[in-house]
C-alpha positions as CSV (number, residue, x, y, z in Angstrom):
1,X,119.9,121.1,91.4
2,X,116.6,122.5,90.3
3,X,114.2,120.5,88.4
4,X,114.9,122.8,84.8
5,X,118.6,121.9,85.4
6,X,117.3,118.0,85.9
7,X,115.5,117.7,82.5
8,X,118.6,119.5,80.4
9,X,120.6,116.9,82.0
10,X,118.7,113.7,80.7
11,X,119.4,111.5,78.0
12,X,117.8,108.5,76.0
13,X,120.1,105.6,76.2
14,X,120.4,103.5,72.9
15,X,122.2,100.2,73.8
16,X,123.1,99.2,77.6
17,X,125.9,97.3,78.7
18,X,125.7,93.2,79.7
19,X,125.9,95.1,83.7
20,X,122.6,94.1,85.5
21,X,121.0,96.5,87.8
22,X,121.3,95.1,91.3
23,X,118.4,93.0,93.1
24,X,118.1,96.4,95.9
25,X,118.5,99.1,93.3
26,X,115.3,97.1,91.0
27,X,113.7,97.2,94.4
28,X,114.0,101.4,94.5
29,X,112.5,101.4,91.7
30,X,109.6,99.5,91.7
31,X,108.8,101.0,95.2
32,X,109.3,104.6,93.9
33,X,106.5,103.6,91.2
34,X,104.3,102.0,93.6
35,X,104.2,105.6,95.9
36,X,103.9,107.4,93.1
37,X,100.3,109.0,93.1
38,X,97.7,108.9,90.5
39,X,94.2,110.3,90.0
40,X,91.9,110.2,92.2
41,X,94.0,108.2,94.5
42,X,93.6,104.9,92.9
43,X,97.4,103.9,92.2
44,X,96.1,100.8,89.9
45,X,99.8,100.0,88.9
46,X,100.5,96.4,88.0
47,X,104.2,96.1,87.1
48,X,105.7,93.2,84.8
49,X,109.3,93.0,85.0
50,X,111.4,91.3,82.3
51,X,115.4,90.1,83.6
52,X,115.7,87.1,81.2
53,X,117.4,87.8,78.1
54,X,115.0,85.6,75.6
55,X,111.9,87.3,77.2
56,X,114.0,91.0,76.4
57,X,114.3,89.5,73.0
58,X,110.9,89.0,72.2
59,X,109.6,92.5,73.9
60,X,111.7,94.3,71.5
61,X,110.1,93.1,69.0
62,X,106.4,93.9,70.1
63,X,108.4,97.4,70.5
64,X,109.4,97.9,66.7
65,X,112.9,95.9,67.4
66,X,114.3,99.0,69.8
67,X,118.1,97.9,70.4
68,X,117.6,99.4,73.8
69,X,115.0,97.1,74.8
70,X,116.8,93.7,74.0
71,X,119.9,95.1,75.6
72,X,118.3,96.4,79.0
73,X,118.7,93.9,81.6
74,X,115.6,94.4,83.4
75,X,112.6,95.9,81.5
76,X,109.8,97.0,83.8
77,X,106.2,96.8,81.8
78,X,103.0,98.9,83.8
């Protein structure tokens, strides 16, 4: 799959299901964000990662009350 065929293929999710994303798949992904390069080399990232409902809660609204974000199981703030 080429990369054109990767961007006609995504989608924004609105509202996720009670399933949480695994402890080694939350893993992946914070260590694919880490690698990921930035300019000049610097890779400042800090990453904040939000699993408890309440605290999903209370981003959404800091985020205009997005369904999507009080529904996530894990939000991952950088």
């Amino acid at each position: 799959m080429n990369f054109k065929d990767l961007i006609l293929k995504r989608h924004a999710c609105k509202l996720f299901s009670d399933k949480k994303i695994n402890q080694n798949d939350l893993n992946f992904i914070l260590e694919s964000g880490i690698l990921t390069p930035s300019s000049y080399g610097l890779e400042p990232w800090k990453f904040i990662v939000f699993e408890k409902q309440e605290d999903n809660l209370n981003l959404s609204k800091l985020c205009f009350d997005q369904q999507n974000v009080a529904s996530a199981s894990h939000n991952i703030v950088f």
